[in-house]
C-alpha positions in Angstrom: 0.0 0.0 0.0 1.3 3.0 -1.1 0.6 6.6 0.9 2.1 9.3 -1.0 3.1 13.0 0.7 0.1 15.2 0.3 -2.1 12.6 2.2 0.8 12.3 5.0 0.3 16.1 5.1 -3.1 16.4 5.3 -3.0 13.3 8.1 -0.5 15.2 10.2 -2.6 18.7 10.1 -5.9 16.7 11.0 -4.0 15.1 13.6 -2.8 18.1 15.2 -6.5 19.8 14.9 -7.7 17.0 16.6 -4.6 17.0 19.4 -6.4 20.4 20.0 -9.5 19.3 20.6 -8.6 16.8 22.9 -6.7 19.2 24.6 -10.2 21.9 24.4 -12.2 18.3 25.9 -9.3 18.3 29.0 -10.2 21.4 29.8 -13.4 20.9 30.1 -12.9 18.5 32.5 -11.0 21.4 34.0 -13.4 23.4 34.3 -15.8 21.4 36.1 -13.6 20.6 38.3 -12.8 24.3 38.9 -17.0 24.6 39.4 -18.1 21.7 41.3 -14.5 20.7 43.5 -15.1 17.5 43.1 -13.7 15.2 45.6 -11.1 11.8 44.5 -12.9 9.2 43.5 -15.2 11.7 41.1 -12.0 12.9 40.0 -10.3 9.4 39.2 -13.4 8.5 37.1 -13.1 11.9 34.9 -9.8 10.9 34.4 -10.6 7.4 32.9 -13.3 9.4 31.0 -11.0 11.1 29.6 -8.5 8.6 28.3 -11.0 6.3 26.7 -12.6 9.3 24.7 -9.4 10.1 23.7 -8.0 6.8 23.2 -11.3 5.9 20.9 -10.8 9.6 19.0 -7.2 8.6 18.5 -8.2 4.7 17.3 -10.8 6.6 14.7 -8.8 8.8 13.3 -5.9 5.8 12.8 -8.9 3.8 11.5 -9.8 6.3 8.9 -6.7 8.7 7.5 -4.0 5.5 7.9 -6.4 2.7 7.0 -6.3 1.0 10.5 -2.7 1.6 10.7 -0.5 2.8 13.6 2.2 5.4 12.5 3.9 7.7 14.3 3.6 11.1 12.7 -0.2 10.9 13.5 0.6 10.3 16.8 3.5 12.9 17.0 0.4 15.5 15.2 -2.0 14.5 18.0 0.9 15.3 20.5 1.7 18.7 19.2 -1.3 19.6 19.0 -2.1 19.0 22.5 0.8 20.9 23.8 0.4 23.8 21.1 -3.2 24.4 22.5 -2.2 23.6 26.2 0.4 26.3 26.5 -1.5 29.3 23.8 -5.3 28.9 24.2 -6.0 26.3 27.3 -3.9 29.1 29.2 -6.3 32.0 28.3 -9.4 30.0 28.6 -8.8 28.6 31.9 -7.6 31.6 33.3 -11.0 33.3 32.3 -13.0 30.2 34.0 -11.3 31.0 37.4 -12.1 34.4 37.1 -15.9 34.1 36.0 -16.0 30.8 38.5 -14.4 33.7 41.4 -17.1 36.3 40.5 -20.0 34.3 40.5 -18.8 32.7 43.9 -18.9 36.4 45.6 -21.8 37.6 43.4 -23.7 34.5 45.5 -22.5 35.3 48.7 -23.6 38.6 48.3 -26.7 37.6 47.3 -26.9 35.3 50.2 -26.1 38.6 52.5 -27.8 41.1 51.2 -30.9 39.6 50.2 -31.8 36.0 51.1 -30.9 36.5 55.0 -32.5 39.3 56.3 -36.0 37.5 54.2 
């Protein structure tokens, strides 16, 4: 079976769109965490969550762009991809779900002061 260099290309750039969205997914698990404080064992089962989405979103795209087969610059794609997004955009979004997760914690407890206490 022959794969010739524009399809290597095209598999590498998918892979590394797709490295960013599992890294966008992660942080969504983030987030919640950062929301709900969940406590180890909750945690733990995100976690496995997690891998087996990405694991089966890494089998797919093996299955479909390299025909079921496992080569490395797909995997190397997926890799950059993941870091590229975890150190440029993860950054900025998480940052800004602390912050809105911080406001609306003290927007409640002044709502809890102000208003639902003295009623």
């Amino acid at each position: 079976m022959e794969v010739n260099f524009a399809a290597q290309t095209v598999t590498f750039l998918i892979s590394l769109a797709v490295g960013a969205g599992l890294c966008l997914l992660y942080d969504v698990f983030r987030i919640v965490r950062l929301v709900f404080r969940p406590k180890g064992f909750s945690v733990f089962l995100q976690d496995i969550l997690y891998a087996f989405l990405a694991a089966a979103v890494t089998y797919l795209l093996l299955l479909v762009r390299c025909r079921g087969e496992i080569r490395g610059y797909p995997l190397l794609g997926e890799l950059c991809g993941f870091v590229l997004c975890r150190f440029t955009v993860s950054g900025v979004l998480y940052a800004a779900a602390v912050r809105i997760t911080a406001l609306c914690r003290r927007l409640k407890k002044w709502l809890i002061r102000r208003i639902f206490r003295p009623i």
